[in-house]
N, CA, C and O atoms as CSV, one atom per row, in Angstrom:
chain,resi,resn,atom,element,x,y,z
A,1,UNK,N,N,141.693,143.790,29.756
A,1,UNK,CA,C,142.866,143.358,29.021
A,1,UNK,C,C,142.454,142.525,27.817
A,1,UNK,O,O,141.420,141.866,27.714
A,2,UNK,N,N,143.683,142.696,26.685
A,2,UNK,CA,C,143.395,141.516,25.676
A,2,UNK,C,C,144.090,140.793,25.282
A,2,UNK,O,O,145.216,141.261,25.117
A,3,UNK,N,N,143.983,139.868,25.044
A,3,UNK,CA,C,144.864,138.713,24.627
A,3,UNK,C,C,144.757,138.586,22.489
A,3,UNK,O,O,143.832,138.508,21.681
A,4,UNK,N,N,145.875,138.619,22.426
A,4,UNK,CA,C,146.317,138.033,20.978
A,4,UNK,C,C,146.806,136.872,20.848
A,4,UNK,O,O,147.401,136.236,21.718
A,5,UNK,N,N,146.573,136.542,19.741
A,5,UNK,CA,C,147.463,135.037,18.522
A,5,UNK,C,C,149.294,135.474,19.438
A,5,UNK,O,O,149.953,134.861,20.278
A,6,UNK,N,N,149.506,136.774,18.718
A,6,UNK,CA,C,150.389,137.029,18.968
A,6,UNK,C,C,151.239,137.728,20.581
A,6,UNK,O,O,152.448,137.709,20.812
A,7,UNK,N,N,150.377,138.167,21.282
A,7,UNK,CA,C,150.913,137.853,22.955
A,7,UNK,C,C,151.261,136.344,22.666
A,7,UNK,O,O,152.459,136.063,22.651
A,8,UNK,N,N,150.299,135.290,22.422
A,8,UNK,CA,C,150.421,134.088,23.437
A,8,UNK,C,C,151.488,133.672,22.868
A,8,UNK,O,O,152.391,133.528,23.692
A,9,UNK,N,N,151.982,133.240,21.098
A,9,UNK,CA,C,153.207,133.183,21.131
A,9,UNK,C,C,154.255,133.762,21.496
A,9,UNK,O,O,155.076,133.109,22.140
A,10,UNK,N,N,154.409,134.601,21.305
A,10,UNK,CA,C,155.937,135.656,22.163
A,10,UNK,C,C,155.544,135.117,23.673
A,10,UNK,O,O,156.594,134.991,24.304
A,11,UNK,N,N,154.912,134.916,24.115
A,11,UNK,CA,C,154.777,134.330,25.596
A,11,UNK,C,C,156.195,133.004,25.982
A,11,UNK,O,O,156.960,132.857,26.935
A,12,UNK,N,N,155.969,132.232,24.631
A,12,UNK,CA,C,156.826,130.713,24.296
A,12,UNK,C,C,156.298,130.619,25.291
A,12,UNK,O,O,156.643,131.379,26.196
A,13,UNK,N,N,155.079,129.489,25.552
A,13,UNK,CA,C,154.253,128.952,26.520
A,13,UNK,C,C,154.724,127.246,26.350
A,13,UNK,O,O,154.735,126.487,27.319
A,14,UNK,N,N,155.094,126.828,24.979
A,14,UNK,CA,C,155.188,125.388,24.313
A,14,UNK,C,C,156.411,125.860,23.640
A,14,UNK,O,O,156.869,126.976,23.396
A,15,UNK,N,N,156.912,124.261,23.349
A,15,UNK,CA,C,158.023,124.065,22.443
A,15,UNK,C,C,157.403,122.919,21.177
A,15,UNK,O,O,158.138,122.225,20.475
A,16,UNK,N,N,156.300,122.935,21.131
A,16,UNK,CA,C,155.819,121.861,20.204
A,16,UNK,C,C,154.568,122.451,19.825
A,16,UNK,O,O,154.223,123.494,20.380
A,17,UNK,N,N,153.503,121.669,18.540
A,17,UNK,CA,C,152.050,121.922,18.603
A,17,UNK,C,C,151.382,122.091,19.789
A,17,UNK,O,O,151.440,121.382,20.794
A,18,UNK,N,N,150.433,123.570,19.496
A,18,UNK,CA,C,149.841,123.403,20.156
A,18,UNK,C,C,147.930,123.256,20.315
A,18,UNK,O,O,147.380,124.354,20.391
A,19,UNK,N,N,147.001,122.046,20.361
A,19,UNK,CA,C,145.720,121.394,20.201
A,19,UNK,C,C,145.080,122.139,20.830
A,19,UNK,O,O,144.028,122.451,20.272
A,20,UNK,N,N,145.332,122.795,22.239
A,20,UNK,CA,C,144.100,123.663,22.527
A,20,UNK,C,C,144.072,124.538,23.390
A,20,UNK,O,O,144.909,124.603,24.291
A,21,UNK,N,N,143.047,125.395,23.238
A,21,UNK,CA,C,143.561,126.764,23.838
A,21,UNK,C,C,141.803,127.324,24.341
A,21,UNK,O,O,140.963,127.784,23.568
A,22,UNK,N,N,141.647,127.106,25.803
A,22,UNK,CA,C,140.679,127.641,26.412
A,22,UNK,C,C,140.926,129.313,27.471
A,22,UNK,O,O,141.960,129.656,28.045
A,23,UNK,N,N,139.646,130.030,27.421
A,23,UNK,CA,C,139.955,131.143,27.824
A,23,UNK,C,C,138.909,130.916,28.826
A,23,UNK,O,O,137.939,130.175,28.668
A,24,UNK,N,N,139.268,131.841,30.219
A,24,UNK,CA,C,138.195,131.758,31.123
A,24,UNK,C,C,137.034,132.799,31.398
A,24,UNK,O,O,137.300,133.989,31.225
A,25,UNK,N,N,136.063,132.522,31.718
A,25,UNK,CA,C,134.749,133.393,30.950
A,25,UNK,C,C,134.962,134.528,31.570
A,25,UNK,O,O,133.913,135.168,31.637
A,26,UNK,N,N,136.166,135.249,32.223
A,26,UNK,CA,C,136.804,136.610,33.270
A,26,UNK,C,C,137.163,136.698,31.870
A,26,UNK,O,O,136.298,137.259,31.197
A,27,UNK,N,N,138.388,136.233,31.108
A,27,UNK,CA,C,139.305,136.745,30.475
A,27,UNK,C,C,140.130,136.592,30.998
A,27,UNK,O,O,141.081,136.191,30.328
A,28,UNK,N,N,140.342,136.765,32.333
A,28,UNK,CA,C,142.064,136.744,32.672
A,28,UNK,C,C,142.722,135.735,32.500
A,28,UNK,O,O,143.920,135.830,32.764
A,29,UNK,N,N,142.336,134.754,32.131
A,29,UNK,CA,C,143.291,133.268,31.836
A,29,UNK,C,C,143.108,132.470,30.923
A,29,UNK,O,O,142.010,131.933,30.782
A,30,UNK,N,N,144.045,132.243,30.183
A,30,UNK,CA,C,144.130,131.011,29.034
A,30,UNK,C,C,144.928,129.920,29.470
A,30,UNK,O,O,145.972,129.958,30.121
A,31,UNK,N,N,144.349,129.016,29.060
A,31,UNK,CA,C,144.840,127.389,29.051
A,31,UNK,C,C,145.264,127.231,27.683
A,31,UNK,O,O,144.816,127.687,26.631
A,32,UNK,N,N,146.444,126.315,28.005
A,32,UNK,CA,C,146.634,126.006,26.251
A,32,UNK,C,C,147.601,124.779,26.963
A,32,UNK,O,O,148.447,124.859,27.854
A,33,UNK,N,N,146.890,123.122,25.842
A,33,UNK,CA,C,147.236,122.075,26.168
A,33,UNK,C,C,148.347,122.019,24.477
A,33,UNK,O,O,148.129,122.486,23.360
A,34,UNK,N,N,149.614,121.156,25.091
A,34,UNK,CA,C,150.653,120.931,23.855
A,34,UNK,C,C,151.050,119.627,23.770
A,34,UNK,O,O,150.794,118.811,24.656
A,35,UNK,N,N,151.796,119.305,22.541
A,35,UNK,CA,C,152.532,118.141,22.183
A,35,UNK,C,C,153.583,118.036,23.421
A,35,UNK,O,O,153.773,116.963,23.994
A,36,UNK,N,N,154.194,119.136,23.756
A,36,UNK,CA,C,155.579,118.913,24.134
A,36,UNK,C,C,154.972,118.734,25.582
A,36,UNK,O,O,155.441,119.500,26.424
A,37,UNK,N,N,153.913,117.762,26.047
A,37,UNK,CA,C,153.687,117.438,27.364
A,37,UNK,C,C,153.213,117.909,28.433
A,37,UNK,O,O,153.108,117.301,29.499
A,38,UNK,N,N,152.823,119.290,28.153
A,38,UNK,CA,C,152.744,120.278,29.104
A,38,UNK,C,C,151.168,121.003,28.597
A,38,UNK,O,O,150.629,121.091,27.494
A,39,UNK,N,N,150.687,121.532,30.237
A,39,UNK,CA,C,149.516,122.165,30.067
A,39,UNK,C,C,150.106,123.713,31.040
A,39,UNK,O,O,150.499,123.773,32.205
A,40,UNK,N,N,149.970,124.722,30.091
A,40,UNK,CA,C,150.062,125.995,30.442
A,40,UNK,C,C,148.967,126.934,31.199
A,40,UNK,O,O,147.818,126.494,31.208
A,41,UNK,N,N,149.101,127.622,31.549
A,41,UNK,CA,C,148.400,129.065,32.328
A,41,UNK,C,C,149.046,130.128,31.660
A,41,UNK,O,O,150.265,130.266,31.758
A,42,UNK,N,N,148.298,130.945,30.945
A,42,UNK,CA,C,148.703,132.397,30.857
A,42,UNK,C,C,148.128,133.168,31.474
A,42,UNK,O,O,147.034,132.683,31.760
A,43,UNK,N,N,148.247,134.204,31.890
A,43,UNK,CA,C,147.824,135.714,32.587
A,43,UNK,C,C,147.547,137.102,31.841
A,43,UNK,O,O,148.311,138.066,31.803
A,44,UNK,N,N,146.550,137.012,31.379
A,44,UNK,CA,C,146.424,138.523,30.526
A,44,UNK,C,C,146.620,139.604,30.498
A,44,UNK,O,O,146.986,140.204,29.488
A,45,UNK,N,N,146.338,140.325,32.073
A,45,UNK,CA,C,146.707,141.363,32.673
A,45,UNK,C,C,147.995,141.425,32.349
A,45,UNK,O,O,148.437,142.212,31.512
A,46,UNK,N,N,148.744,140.520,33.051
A,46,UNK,CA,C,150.481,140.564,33.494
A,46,UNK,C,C,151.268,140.124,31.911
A,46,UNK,O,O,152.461,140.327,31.688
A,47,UNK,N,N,150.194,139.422,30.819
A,47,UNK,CA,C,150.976,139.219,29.983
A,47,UNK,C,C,152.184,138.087,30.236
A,47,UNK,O,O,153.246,138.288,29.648
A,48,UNK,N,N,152.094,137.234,30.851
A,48,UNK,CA,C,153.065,136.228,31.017
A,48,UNK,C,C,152.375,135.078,31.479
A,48,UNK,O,O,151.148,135.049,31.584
A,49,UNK,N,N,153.413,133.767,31.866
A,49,UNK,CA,C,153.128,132.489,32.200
A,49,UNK,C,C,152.301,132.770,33.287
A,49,UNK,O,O,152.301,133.988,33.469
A,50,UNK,N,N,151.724,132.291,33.945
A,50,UNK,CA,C,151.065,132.114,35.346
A,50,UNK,C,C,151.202,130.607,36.000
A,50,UNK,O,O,151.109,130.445,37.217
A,51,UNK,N,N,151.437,129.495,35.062
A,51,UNK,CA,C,151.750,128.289,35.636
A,51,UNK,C,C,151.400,127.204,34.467
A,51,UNK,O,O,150.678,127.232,33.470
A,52,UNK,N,N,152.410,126.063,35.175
A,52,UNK,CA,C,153.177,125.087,33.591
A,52,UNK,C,C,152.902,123.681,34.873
A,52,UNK,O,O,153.373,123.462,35.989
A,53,UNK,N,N,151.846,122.928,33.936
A,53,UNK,CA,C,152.200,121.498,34.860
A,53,UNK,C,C,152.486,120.636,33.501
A,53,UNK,O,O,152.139,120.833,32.337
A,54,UNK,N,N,153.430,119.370,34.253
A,54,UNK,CA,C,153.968,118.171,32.959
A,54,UNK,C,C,152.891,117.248,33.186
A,54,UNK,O,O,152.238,116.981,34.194
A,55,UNK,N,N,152.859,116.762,31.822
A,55,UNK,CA,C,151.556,115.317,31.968
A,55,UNK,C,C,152.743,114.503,31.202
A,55,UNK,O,O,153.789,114.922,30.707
A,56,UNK,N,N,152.302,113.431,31.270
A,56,UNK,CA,C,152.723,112.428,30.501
A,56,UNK,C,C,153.007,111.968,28.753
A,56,UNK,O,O,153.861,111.313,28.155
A,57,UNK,N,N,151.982,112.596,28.449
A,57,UNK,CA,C,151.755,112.391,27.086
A,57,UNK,C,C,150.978,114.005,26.812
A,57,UNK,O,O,150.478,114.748,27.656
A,58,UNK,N,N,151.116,114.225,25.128
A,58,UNK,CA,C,150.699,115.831,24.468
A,58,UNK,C,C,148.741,115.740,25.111
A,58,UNK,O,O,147.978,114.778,25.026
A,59,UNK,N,N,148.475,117.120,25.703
A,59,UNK,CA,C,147.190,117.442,25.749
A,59,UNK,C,C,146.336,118.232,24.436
A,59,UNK,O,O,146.517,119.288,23.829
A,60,UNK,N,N,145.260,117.062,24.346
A,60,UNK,CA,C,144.418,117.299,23.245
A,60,UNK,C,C,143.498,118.240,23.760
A,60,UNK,O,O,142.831,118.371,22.734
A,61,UNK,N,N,143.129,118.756,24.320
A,61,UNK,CA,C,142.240,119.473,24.866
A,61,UNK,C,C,142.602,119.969,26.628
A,61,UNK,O,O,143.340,119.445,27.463
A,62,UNK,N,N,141.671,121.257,26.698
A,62,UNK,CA,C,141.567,121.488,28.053
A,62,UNK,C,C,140.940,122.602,27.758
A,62,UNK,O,O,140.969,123.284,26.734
A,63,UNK,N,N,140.203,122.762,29.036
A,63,UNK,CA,C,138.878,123.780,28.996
A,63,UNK,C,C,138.797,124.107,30.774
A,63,UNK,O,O,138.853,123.261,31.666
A,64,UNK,N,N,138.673,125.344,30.898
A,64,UNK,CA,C,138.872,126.152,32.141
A,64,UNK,C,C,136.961,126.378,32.356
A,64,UNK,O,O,136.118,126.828,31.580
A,65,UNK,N,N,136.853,125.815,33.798
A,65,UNK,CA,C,135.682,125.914,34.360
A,65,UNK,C,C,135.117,127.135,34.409
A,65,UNK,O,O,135.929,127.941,34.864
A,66,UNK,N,N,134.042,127.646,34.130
A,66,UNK,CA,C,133.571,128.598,34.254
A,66,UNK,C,C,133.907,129.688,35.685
A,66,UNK,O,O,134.059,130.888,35.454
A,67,UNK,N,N,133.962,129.383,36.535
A,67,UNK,CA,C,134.857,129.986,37.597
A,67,UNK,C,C,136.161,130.160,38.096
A,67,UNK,O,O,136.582,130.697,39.122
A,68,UNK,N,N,136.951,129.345,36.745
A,68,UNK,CA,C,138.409,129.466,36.737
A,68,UNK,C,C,139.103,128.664,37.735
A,68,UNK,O,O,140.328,128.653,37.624
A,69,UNK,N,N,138.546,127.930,38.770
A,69,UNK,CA,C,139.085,126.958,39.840
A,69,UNK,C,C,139.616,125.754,39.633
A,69,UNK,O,O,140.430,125.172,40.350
A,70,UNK,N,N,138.926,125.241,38.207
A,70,UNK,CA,C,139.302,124.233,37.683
A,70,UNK,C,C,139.718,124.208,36.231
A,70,UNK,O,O,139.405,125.024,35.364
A,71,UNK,N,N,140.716,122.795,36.076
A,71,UNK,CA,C,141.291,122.778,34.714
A,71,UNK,C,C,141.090,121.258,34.480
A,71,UNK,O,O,141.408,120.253,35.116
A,72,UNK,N,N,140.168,121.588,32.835
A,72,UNK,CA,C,140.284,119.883,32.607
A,72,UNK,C,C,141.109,119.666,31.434
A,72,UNK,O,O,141.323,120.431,30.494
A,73,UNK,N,N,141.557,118.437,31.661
A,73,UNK,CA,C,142.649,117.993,30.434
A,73,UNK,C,C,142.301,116.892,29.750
A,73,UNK,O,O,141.943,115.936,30.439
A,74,UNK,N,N,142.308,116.737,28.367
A,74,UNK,CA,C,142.320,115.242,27.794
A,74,UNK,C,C,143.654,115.032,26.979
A,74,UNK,O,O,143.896,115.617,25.923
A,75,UNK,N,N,144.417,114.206,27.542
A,75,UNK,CA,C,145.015,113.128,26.553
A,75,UNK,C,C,144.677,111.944,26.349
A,75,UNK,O,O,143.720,111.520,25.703
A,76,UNK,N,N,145.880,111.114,27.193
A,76,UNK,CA,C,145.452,109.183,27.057
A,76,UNK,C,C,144.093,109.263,28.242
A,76,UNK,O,O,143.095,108.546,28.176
A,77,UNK,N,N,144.320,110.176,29.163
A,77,UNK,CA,C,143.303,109.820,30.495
A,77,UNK,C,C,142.651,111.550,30.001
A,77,UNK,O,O,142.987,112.345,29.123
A,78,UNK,N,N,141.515,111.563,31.157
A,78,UNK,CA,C,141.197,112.729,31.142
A,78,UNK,C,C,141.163,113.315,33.315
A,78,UNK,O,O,140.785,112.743,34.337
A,79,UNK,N,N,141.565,114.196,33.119
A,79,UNK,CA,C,142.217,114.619,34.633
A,79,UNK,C,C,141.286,116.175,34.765
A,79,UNK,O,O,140.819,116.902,33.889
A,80,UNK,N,N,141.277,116.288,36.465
A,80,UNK,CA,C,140.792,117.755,36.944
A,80,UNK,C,C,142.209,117.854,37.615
A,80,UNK,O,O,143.001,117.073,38.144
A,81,UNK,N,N,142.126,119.530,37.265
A,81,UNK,CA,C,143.764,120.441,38.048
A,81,UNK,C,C,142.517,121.054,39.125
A,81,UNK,O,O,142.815,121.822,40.040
C-alpha cells in the first residue's frame, strides 16, 4: 500500500497544524502529532483512522518504534503509548 500528502488529508486526522508525521518501517502506519491536542494513527491498507488519543497540549513530534508497538510523543513532557 501507499500513502499520500493527499490520503492523509482527506483522512481529516486534525483540525489544526499539523508538526509531525512518522511512518512505521512496515508502512502500514502513520503517526501524525497536532496543535489541536491530539496524536493520530492512520492505517494504510484500510486508508482510514486506526486510533486518536488527547494529550494536553499540541504534539511537536512523535516517532513510531521500529516494531510499531510503541509511540513516542513530545510536547510540554515527552510520553511512551
Amino acid at each position: 500500500s501507499e500513502v499520500s500528502v493527499q490520503s492523509l488529508c482527506a483522512a481529516n486526522l486534525h483540525t489544526d497544524w499539523i508538526h509531525s508525521v512518522s511512518m512505521a518501517a512496515t508502512g502500514a502506519l502513520v503517526a501524525s502529532g497536532s496543535d489541536d491536542n491530539s496524536i493520530s494513527l492512520y492505517d494504510v491498507k484500510k486508508q482510514q483512522r486506526a486510533g486518536i488519543v488527547k494529550i494536553f497540549s499540541g504534539a511537536f513530534s512523535v516517532v513510531l518504534s521500529p516494531n510499531s508497538n510503541w509511540l513516542f510523543s513530545a510536547s510540554g513532557d515527552i510520553r511512551v503509548w
